[in-house]
Backbone bond lengths (Angstrom), bond angles and torsions (degrees), N, CA, C in turn:
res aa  C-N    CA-C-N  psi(-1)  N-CA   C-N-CA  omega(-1)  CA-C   N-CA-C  phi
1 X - - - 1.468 - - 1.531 109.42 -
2 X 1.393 132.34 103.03 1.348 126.97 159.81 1.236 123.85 -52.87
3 X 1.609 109.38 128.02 1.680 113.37 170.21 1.171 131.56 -58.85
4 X 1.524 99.87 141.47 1.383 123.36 172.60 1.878 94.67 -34.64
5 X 1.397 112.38 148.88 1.335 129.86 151.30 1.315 137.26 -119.45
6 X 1.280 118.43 138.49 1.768 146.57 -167.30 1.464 105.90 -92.30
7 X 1.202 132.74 86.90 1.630 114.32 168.54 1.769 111.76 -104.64
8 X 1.478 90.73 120.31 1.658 86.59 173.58 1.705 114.10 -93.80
9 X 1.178 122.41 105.55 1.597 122.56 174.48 1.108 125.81 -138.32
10 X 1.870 76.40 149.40 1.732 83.80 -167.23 2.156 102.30 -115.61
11 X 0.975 89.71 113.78 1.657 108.53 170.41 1.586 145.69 -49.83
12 X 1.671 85.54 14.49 1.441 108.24 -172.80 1.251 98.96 -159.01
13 X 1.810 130.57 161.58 0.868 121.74 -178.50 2.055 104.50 -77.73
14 X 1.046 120.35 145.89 1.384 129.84 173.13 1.680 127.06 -118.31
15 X 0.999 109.35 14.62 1.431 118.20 164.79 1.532 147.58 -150.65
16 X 1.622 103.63 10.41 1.399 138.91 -153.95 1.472 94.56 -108.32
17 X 1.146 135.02 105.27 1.458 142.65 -170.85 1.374 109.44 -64.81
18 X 1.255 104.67 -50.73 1.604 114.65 -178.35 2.165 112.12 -65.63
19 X 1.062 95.70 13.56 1.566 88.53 -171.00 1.926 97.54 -151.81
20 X 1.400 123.60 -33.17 0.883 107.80 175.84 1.652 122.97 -63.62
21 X 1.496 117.41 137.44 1.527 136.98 -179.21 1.817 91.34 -89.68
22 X 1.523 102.67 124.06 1.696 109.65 -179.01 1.188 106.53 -93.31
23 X 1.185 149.12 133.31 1.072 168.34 120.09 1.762 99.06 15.26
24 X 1.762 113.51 133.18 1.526 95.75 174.93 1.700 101.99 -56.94
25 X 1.894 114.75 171.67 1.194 140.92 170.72 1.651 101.16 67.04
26 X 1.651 123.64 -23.97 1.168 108.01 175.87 1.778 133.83 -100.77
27 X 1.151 102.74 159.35 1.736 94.90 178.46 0.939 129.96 -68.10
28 X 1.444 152.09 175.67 1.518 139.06 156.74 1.320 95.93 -40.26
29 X 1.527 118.23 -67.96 1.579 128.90 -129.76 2.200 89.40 -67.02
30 X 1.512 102.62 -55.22 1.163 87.83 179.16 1.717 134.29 -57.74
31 X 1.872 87.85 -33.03 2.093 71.67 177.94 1.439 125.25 -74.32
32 X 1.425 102.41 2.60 1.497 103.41 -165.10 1.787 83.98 -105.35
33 X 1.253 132.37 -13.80 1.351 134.84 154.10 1.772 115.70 -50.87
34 X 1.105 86.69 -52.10 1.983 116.77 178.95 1.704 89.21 -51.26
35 X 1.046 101.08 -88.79 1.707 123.98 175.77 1.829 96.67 -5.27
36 X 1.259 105.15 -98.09 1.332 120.85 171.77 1.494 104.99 -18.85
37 X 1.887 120.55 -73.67 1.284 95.34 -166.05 1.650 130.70 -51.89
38 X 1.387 89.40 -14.71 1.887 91.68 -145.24 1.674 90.18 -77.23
39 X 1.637 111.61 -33.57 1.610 134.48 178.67 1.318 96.52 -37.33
40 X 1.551 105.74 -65.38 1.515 107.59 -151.34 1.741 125.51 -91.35
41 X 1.542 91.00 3.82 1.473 106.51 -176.78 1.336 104.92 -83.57
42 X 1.955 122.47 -37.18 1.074 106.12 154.90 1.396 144.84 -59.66
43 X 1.035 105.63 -29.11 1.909 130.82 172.99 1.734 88.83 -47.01
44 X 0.858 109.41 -89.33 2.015 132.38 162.96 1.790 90.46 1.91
45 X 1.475 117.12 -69.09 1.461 134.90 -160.23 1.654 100.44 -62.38
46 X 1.380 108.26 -56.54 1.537 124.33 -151.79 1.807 84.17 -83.08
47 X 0.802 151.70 -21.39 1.479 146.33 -134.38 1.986 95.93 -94.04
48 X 0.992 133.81 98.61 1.707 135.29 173.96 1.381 76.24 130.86
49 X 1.505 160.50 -17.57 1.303 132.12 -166.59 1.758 105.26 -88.21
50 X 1.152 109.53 -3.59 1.798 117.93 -167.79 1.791 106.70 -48.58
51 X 0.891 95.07 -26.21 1.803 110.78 -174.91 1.343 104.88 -63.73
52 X 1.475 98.47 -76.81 1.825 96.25 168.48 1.515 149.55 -79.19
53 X 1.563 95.45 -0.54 1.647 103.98 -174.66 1.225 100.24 -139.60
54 X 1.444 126.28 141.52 1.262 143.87 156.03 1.482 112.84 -51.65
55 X 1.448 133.51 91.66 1.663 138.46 -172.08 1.753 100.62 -88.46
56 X 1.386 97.38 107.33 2.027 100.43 161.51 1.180 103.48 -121.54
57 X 1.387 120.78 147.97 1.487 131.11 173.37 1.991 95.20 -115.09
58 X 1.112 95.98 137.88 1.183 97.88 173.59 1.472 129.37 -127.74
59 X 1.349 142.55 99.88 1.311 140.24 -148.07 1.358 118.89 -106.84
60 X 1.254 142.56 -158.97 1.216 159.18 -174.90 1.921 94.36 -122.77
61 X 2.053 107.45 114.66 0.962 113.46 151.17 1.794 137.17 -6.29
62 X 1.739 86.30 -50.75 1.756 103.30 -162.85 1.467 104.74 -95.66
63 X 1.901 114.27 29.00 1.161 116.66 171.51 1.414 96.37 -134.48
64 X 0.882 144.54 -2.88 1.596 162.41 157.14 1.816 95.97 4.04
65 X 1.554 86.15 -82.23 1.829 118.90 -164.80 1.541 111.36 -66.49
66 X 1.182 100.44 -13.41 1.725 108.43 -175.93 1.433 128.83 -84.70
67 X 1.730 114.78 -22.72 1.190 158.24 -148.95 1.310 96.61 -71.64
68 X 1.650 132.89 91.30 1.119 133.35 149.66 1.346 144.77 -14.62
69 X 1.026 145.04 118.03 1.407 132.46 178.50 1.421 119.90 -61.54
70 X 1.502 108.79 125.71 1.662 122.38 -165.15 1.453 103.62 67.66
71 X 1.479 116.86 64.99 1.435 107.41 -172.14 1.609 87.78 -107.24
72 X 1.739 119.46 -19.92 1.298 128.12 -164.83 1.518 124.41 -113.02
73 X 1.037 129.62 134.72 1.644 120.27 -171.61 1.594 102.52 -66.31
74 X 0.917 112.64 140.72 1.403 114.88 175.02 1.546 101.19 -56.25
75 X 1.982 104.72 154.01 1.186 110.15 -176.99 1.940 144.20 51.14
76 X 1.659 89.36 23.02 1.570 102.67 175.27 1.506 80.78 -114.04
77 X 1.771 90.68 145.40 1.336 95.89 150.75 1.457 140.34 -73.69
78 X 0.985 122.82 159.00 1.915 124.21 168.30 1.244 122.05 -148.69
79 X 1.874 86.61 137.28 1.599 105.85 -155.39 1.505 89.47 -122.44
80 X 1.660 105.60 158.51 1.199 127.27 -166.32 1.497 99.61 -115.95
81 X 1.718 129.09 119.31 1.594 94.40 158.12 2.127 94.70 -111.95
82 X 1.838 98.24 166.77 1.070 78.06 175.84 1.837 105.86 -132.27
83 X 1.124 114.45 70.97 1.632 133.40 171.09 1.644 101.31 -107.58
84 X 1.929 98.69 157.22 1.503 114.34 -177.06 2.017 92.73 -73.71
85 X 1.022 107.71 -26.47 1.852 85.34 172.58 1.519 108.60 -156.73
86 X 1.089 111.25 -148.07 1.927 104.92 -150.71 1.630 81.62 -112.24
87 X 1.044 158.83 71.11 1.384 156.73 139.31 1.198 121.18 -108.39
88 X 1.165 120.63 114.54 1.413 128.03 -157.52 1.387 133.62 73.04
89 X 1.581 100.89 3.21 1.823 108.40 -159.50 1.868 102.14 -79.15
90 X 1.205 115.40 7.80 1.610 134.78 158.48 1.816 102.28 -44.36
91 X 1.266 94.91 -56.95 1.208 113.10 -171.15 2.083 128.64 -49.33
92 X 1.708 80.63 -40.24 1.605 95.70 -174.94 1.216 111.11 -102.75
93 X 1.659 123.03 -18.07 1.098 106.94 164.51 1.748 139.95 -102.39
94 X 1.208 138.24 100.49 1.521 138.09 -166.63 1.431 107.16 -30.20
95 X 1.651 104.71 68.25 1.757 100.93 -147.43 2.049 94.06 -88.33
96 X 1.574 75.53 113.62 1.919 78.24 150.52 1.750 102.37 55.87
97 X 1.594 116.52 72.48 1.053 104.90 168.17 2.092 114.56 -50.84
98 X 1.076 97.46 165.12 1.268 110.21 -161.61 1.478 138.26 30.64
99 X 1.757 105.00 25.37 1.358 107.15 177.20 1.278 129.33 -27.81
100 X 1.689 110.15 -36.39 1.459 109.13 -155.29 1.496 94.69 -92.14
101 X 1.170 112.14 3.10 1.893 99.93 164.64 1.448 112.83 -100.04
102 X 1.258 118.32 41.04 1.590 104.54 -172.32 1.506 99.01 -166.10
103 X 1.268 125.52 136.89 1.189 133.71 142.48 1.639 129.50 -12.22
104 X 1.196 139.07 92.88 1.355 125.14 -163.56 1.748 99.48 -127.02
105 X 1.157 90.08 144.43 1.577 104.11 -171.01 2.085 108.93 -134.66
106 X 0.984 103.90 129.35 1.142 108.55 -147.35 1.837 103.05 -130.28
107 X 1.383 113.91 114.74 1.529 109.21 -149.14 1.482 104.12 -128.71
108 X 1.080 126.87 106.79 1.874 137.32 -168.71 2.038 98.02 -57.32
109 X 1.113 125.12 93.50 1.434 118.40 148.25 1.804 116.20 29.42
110 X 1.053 98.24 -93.75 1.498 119.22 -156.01 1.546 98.56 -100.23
111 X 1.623 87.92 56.29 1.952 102.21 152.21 0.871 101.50 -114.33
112 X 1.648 122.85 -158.26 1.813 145.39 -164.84 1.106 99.00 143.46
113 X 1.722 98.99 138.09 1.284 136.07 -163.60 1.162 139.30 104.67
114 X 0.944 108.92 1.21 1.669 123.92 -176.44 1.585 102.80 -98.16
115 X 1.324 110.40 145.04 1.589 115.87 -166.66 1.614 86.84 -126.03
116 X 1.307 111.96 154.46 1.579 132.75 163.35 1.652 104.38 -42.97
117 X 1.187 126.02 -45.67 1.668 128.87 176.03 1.435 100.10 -52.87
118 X 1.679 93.74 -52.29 2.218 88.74 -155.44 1.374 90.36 -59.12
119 X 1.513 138.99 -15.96 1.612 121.20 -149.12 1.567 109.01 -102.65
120 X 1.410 105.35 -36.17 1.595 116.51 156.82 1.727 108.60 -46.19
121 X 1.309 109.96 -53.99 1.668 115.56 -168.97 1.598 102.94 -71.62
122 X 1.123 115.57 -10.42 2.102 122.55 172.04 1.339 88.97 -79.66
123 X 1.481 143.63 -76.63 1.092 146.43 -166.00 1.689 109.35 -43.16
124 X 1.308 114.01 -52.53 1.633 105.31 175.64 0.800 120.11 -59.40
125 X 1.585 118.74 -27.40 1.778 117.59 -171.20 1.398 116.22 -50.81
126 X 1.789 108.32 -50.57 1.277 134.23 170.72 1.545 118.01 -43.80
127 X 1.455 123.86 84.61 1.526 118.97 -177.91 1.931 90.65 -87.54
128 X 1.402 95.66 153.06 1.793 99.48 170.53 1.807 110.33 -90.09
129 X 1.384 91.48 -14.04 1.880 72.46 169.55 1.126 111.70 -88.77
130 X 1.622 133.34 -1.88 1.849 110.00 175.74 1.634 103.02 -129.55
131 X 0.942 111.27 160.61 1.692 136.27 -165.06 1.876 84.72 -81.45
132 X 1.555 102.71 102.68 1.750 91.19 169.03 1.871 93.73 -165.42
133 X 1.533 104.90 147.96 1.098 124.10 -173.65 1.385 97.38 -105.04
134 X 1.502 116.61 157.21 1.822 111.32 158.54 1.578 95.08 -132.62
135 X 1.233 87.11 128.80 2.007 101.74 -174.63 1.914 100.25 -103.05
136 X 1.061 110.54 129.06 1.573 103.73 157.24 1.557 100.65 -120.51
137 X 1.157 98.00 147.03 1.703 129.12 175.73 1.158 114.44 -117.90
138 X 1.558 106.75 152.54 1.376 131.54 -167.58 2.062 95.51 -85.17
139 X 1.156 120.07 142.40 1.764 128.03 147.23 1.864 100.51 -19.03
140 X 0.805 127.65 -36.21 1.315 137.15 -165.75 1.460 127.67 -107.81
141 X 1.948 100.62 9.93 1.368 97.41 -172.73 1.391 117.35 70.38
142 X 1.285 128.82 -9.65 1.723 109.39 150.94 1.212 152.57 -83.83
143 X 1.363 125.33 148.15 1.694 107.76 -145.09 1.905 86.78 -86.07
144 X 1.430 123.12 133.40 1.258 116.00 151.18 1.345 119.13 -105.68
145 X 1.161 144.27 6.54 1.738 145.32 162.14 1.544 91.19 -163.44
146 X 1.959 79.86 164.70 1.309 93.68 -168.92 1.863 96.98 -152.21
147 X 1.048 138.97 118.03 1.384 132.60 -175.66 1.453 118.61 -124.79
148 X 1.114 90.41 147.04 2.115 94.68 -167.11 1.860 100.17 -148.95
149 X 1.566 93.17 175.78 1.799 91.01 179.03 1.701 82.91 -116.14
150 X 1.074 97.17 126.58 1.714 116.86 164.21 2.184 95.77 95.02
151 X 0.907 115.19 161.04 1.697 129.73 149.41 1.758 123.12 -47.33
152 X 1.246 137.72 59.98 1.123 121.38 179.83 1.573 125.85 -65.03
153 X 1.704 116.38 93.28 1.240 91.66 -171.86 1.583 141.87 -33.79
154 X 1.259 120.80 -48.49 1.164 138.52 -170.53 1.506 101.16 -74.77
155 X 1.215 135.83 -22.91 1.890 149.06 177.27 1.735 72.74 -61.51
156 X 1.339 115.77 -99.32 1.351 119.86 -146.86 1.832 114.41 -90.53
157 X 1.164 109.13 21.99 1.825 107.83 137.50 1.537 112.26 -85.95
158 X 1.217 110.66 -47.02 1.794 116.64 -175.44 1.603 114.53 -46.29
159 X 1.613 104.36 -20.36 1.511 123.45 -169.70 2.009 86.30 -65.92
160 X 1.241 105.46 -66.85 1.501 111.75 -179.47 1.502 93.39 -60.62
161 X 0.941 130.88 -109.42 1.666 116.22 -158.63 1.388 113.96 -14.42
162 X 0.938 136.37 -58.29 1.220 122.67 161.10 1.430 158.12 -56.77
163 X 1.513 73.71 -3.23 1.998 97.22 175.51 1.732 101.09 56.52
164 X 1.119 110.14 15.01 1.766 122.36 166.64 1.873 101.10 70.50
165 X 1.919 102.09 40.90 1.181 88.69 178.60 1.735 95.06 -92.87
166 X 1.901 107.17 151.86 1.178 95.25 160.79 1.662 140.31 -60.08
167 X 1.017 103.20 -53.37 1.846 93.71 174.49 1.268 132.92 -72.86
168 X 2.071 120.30 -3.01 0.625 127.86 166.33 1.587 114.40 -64.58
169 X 1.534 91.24 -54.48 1.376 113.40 -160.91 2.132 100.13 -42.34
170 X 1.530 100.29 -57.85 1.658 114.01 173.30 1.521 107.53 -33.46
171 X 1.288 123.67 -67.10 0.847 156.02 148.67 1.886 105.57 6.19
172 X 1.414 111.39 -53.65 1.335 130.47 -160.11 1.739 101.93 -96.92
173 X 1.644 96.39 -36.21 1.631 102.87 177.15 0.797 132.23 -74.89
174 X 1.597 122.28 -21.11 1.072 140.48 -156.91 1.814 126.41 -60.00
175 X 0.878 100.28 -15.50 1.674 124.18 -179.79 1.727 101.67 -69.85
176 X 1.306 112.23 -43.07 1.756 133.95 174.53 1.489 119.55 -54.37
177 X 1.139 112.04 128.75 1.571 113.02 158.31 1.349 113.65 -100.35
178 X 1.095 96.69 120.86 1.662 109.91 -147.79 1.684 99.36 -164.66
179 X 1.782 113.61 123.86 1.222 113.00 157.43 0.947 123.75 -103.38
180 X 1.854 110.49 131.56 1.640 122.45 -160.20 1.831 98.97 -106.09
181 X 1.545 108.64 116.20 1.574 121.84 159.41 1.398 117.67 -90.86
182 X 1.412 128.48 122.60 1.350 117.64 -143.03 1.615 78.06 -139.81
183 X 1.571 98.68 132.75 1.829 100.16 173.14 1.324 94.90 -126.94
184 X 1.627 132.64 163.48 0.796 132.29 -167.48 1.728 109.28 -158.98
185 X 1.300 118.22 163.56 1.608 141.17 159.67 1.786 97.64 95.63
186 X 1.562 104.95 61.55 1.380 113.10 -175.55 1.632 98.08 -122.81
187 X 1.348 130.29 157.28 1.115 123.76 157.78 1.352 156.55 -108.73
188 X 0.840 141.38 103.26 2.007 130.73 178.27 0.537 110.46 -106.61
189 X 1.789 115.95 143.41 1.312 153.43 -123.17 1.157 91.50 -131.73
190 X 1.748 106.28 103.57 1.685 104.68 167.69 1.477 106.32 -150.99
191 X 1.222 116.28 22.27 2.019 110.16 150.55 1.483 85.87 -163.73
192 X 1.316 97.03 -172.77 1.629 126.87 -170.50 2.008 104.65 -57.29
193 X 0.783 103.18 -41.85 1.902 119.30 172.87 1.526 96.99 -44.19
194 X 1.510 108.60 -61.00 1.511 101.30 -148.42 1.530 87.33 -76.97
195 X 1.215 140.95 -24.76 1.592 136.71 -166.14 1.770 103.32 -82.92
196 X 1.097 104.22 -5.34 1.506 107.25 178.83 1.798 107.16 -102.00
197 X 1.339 123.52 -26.91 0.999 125.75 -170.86 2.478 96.47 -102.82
198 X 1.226 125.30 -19.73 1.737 132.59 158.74 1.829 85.98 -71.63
199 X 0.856 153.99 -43.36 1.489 151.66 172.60 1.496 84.61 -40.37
200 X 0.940 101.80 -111.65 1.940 122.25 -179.79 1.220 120.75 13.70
201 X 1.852 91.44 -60.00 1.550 102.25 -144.52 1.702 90.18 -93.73
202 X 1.415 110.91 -35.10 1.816 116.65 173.26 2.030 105.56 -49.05
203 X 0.880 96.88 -44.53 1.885 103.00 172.45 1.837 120.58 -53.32
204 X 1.152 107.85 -21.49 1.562 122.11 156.36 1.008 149.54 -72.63
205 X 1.100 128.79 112.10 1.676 121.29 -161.00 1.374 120.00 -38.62
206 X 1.207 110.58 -58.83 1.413 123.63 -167.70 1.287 111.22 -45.02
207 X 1.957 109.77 -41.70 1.378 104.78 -176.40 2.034 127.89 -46.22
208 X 0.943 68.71 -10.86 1.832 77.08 178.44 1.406 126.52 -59.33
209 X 1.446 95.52 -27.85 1.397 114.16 171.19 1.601 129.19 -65.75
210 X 1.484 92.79 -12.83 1.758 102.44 170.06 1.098 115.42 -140.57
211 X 1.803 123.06 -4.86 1.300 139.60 150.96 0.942 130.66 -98.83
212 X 1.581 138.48 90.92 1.552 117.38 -157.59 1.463 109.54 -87.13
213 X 1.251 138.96 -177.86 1.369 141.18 -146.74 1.766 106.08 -83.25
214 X 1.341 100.64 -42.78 1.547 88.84 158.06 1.251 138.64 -66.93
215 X 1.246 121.23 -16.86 1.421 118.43 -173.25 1.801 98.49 -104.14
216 X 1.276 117.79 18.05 1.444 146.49 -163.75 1.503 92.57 -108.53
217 X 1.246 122.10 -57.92 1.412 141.75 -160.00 1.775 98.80 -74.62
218 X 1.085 110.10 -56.06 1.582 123.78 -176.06 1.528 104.70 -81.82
219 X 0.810 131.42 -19.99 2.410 132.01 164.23 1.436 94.98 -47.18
220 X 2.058 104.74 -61.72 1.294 126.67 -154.19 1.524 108.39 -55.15
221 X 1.856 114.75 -36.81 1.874 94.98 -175.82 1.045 86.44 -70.33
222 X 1.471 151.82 -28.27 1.683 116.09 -162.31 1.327 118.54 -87.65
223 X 1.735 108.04 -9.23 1.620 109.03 -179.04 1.910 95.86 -91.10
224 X 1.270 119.41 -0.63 1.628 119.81 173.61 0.992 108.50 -101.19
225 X 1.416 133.45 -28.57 1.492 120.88 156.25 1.300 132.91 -86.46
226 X 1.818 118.53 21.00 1.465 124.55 173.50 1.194 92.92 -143.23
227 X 1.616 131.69 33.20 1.481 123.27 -171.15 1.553 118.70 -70.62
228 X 1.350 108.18 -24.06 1.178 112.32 -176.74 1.478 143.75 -101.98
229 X 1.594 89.92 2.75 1.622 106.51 158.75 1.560 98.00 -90.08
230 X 1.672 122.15 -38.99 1.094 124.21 -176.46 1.771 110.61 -26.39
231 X 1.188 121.40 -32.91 1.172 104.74 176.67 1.625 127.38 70.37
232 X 1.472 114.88 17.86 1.707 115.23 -174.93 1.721 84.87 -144.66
Protein backbone atom coordinates (compact mmCIF):
# COMPACT_ATOMS: atom_id res chain seq x y z
CA UNK A 1 0.00 0.00 0.00
CA UNK A 2 1.70 3.40 -0.84
CA UNK A 3 1.61 6.25 1.69
CA UNK A 4 -0.65 8.69 2.32
CA UNK A 5 1.04 12.14 1.19
CA UNK A 6 1.85 15.61 2.99
CA UNK A 7 2.55 18.47 0.53
CA UNK A 8 3.57 21.67 2.08
CA UNK A 9 3.23 24.60 -0.70
CA UNK A 10 3.75 27.65 -1.12
CA UNK A 11 2.34 29.27 -4.50
CA UNK A 12 4.48 32.09 -4.85
CA UNK A 13 7.95 32.55 -4.63
CA UNK A 14 8.75 33.08 -0.64
CA UNK A 15 12.25 33.81 -0.26
CA UNK A 16 13.79 35.53 -3.32
CA UNK A 17 14.21 39.25 -2.38
CA UNK A 18 14.19 40.46 -5.76
CA UNK A 19 10.58 39.13 -6.45
CA UNK A 20 9.01 38.85 -3.15
CA UNK A 21 5.75 41.47 -2.73
CA UNK A 22 6.00 42.53 1.32
CA UNK A 23 3.17 42.55 3.08
CA UNK A 24 1.82 46.31 3.89
CA UNK A 25 3.97 47.80 7.19
CA UNK A 26 6.53 45.05 6.42
CA UNK A 27 10.06 44.93 4.88
CA UNK A 28 11.32 42.59 2.31
CA UNK A 29 13.88 41.27 4.81
CA UNK A 30 11.12 40.70 7.40
CA UNK A 31 8.36 39.04 5.23
CA UNK A 32 10.68 36.83 3.78
CA UNK A 33 11.70 36.41 7.70
CA UNK A 34 7.75 35.84 8.16
CA UNK A 35 7.98 33.46 5.12
CA UNK A 36 10.60 31.28 6.76
CA UNK A 37 8.88 31.20 10.10
CA UNK A 38 5.53 30.18 9.04
CA UNK A 39 7.71 27.45 6.47
CA UNK A 40 9.46 26.08 9.21
CA UNK A 41 6.90 25.87 11.91
CA UNK A 42 5.31 23.41 9.75
CA UNK A 43 8.53 21.39 9.15
CA UNK A 44 8.52 21.62 13.31
CA UNK A 45 4.65 20.01 12.92
CA UNK A 46 5.32 17.39 10.10
CA UNK A 47 8.76 16.27 11.68
CA UNK A 48 8.06 12.29 13.51
CA UNK A 49 5.26 11.87 10.76
CA UNK A 50 8.10 10.57 8.06
CA UNK A 51 7.09 6.97 9.00
CA UNK A 52 3.64 7.30 7.88
CA UNK A 53 3.35 9.91 5.21
CA UNK A 54 5.18 10.68 2.19
CA UNK A 55 6.51 14.66 3.17
CA UNK A 56 7.11 16.99 -0.25
CA UNK A 57 7.53 20.61 0.02
CA UNK A 58 7.04 22.18 -3.04
CA UNK A 59 8.34 25.74 -3.96
CA UNK A 60 8.66 28.33 -6.57
CA UNK A 61 11.81 27.78 -8.98
CA UNK A 62 12.73 31.61 -8.23
CA UNK A 63 13.38 30.49 -4.61
CA UNK A 64 15.67 27.63 -5.52
CA UNK A 65 19.10 29.73 -4.71
CA UNK A 66 17.75 31.38 -1.64
CA UNK A 67 17.08 28.20 0.38
CA UNK A 68 18.62 28.33 3.77
CA UNK A 69 20.53 25.73 5.31
CA UNK A 70 18.25 23.17 7.26
CA UNK A 71 15.38 24.89 5.68
CA UNK A 72 14.12 21.04 4.98
CA UNK A 73 13.39 18.00 7.20
CA UNK A 74 15.60 15.51 6.26
CA UNK A 75 14.35 12.93 3.74
CA UNK A 76 11.20 14.81 2.15
CA UNK A 77 11.28 15.32 -1.16
CA UNK A 78 11.49 18.83 -3.06
CA UNK A 79 9.94 19.89 -6.03
CA UNK A 80 10.34 22.96 -8.00
CA UNK A 81 7.45 24.26 -10.24
CA UNK A 82 8.35 27.03 -12.50
CA UNK A 83 4.88 28.92 -13.75
CA UNK A 84 3.52 32.64 -12.70
CA UNK A 85 0.81 30.53 -10.57
CA UNK A 86 -0.35 27.05 -9.48
CA UNK A 87 -2.86 26.22 -12.46
CA UNK A 88 -1.98 23.49 -14.24
CA UNK A 89 1.45 23.18 -12.45
CA UNK A 90 0.16 19.20 -12.17
CA UNK A 91 1.43 19.25 -15.40
CA UNK A 92 5.22 20.28 -14.95
CA UNK A 93 5.80 18.62 -12.10
CA UNK A 94 6.48 14.44 -12.14
CA UNK A 95 4.19 15.11 -9.18
CA UNK A 96 4.13 12.33 -6.59
CA UNK A 97 4.51 9.14 -8.40
CA UNK A 98 1.45 7.27 -7.55
CA UNK A 99 -0.55 10.08 -6.13
CA UNK A 100 -3.69 8.72 -7.33
CA UNK A 101 -3.29 5.71 -5.01
CA UNK A 102 -3.06 7.56 -1.87
CA UNK A 103 -4.64 10.04 0.15
CA UNK A 104 -3.00 13.48 -0.53
CA UNK A 105 -3.28 16.40 1.58
CA UNK A 106 -2.05 19.50 0.43
CA UNK A 107 -1.22 22.49 2.95
CA UNK A 108 -0.68 26.43 1.77
CA UNK A 109 2.73 27.67 3.65
CA UNK A 110 1.62 30.58 5.56
CA UNK A 111 -1.02 28.83 7.83
CA UNK A 112 -0.94 28.05 11.76
CA UNK A 113 -2.78 26.09 13.90
CA UNK A 114 -2.94 22.89 12.90
CA UNK A 115 -1.47 20.27 15.33
CA UNK A 116 -0.09 16.70 14.25
CA UNK A 117 -3.64 15.29 15.86
CA UNK A 118 -5.84 17.74 13.65
CA UNK A 119 -3.75 16.24 10.55
CA UNK A 120 -4.08 12.51 11.40
CA UNK A 121 -7.99 13.41 12.04
CA UNK A 122 -7.90 15.08 8.02
CA UNK A 123 -6.63 11.73 6.95
CA UNK A 124 -9.59 9.73 8.61
CA UNK A 125 -12.08 11.98 7.30
CA UNK A 126 -11.00 10.72 3.84
CA UNK A 127 -12.88 7.18 3.45
CA UNK A 128 -11.73 5.52 -0.15
CA UNK A 129 -15.15 4.35 -0.86
CA UNK A 130 -16.77 7.95 -1.24
CA UNK A 131 -15.71 10.94 -3.41
CA UNK A 132 -15.00 13.63 -0.42
CA UNK A 133 -12.60 16.50 0.10
CA UNK A 134 -11.82 18.06 3.71
CA UNK A 135 -11.21 21.86 3.28
CA UNK A 136 -9.97 23.88 6.34
CA UNK A 137 -10.32 27.63 6.28
CA UNK A 138 -8.78 30.49 7.63
CA UNK A 139 -11.26 33.07 10.32
CA UNK A 140 -11.23 34.94 7.09
CA UNK A 141 -12.54 32.53 4.65
CA UNK A 142 -9.17 31.31 3.42
CA UNK A 143 -8.63 27.94 2.32
CA UNK A 144 -5.30 26.70 4.19
CA UNK A 145 -5.39 22.73 3.29
CA UNK A 146 -7.28 20.78 1.36
CA UNK A 147 -7.20 16.72 1.31
CA UNK A 148 -8.54 14.18 -1.13
CA UNK A 149 -7.74 10.38 -2.21
CA UNK A 150 -5.94 10.62 -5.53
CA UNK A 151 -4.94 14.39 -7.37
CA UNK A 152 -8.18 15.87 -8.66
CA UNK A 153 -7.15 18.03 -11.35
CA UNK A 154 -9.87 20.42 -11.33
CA UNK A 155 -9.89 20.13 -6.93
CA UNK A 156 -6.48 21.84 -7.11
CA UNK A 157 -6.59 24.29 -10.24
CA UNK A 158 -9.95 25.72 -8.66
CA UNK A 159 -7.50 26.31 -5.57
CA UNK A 160 -5.92 29.10 -8.07
CA UNK A 161 -9.12 30.24 -9.57
CA UNK A 162 -10.15 30.92 -6.56
CA UNK A 163 -7.33 32.66 -5.11
CA UNK A 164 -8.11 29.85 -2.26
CA UNK A 165 -11.26 31.79 -1.48
CA UNK A 166 -13.68 29.59 0.39
CA UNK A 167 -17.00 30.14 -1.31
CA UNK A 168 -15.45 30.84 -4.33
CA UNK A 169 -13.52 27.90 -4.36
CA UNK A 170 -17.37 25.77 -3.76
CA UNK A 171 -18.43 27.81 -6.14
CA UNK A 172 -15.88 26.20 -8.82
CA UNK A 173 -16.77 22.56 -7.47
CA UNK A 174 -19.91 22.65 -7.64
CA UNK A 175 -20.55 20.66 -10.85
CA UNK A 176 -18.90 17.51 -8.48
CA UNK A 177 -20.41 14.99 -6.38
CA UNK A 178 -18.27 15.28 -3.85
CA UNK A 179 -18.48 15.26 0.08
CA UNK A 180 -17.09 18.47 1.54
CA UNK A 181 -15.64 18.21 5.50
CA UNK A 182 -14.92 21.68 6.29
CA UNK A 183 -12.90 22.60 9.62
CA UNK A 184 -12.49 25.89 10.52
CA UNK A 185 -11.07 29.04 12.89
CA UNK A 186 -7.37 28.47 11.64
CA UNK A 187 -5.21 31.15 10.30
CA UNK A 188 -3.14 32.52 7.18
CA UNK A 189 -1.10 35.16 7.16
CA UNK A 190 -1.65 37.35 4.24
CA UNK A 191 -1.55 41.28 5.19
CA UNK A 192 -0.76 43.27 8.23
CA UNK A 193 -4.45 42.20 9.95
CA UNK A 194 -3.68 38.65 9.92
CA UNK A 195 -0.04 39.37 11.69
CA UNK A 196 -1.87 41.32 14.27
CA UNK A 197 -4.45 38.75 15.01
CA UNK A 198 -0.80 35.29 14.91
CA UNK A 199 0.23 38.18 17.63
CA UNK A 200 -2.93 37.33 19.68
CA UNK A 201 -3.36 33.98 19.16
CA UNK A 202 0.81 33.20 19.73
CA UNK A 203 0.06 35.00 23.39
CA UNK A 204 -2.06 31.82 24.38
CA UNK A 205 -1.14 28.97 25.99
CA UNK A 206 -2.53 26.47 24.01
CA UNK A 207 -0.70 27.83 21.04
CA UNK A 208 2.19 25.77 22.02
CA UNK A 209 0.63 22.94 20.87
CA UNK A 210 1.44 23.82 17.23
CA UNK A 211 4.05 26.43 18.12
CA UNK A 212 6.65 25.18 20.25
CA UNK A 213 8.52 27.69 22.47
CA UNK A 214 11.25 28.19 20.15
CA UNK A 215 9.62 29.02 17.21
CA UNK A 216 7.60 31.26 19.95
CA UNK A 217 10.90 32.98 20.72
CA UNK A 218 11.77 33.73 16.95
CA UNK A 219 7.63 35.14 15.89
CA UNK A 220 8.54 37.47 18.98
CA UNK A 221 11.74 39.54 17.22
CA UNK A 222 9.38 40.23 14.44
CA UNK A 223 6.36 41.10 16.69
CA UNK A 224 9.33 43.52 18.65
CA UNK A 225 10.32 45.02 15.69
CA UNK A 226 6.63 45.96 14.39
CA UNK A 227 5.28 46.27 18.00
CA UNK A 228 3.96 49.41 17.56
CA UNK A 229 1.78 49.40 14.68
CA UNK A 230 1.01 46.01 16.27
CA UNK A 231 -1.57 47.81 17.97
CA UNK A 232 -2.21 45.36 21.28
Amino acid sequence: MKKNKIIILADSPILNPTIVKPISNLSVSYNIYLNSLLFLNWMEILAGLNENFNIISILSEKDKEYIPKDFFLPDIQNLFFNRQNLEGFLDEIPLLPFANESKNLIIFYNSIGFKQSDIERVFKLIQVEETSVVIAKSKRNKIILTCSYGLDRELVDSLQKSKRDYTKYLNFISNKDIFIHTLEDFLSIDDFEDIKKLYIELSKKESLSYCSQIMHESFNDLFVEYKEQLNV
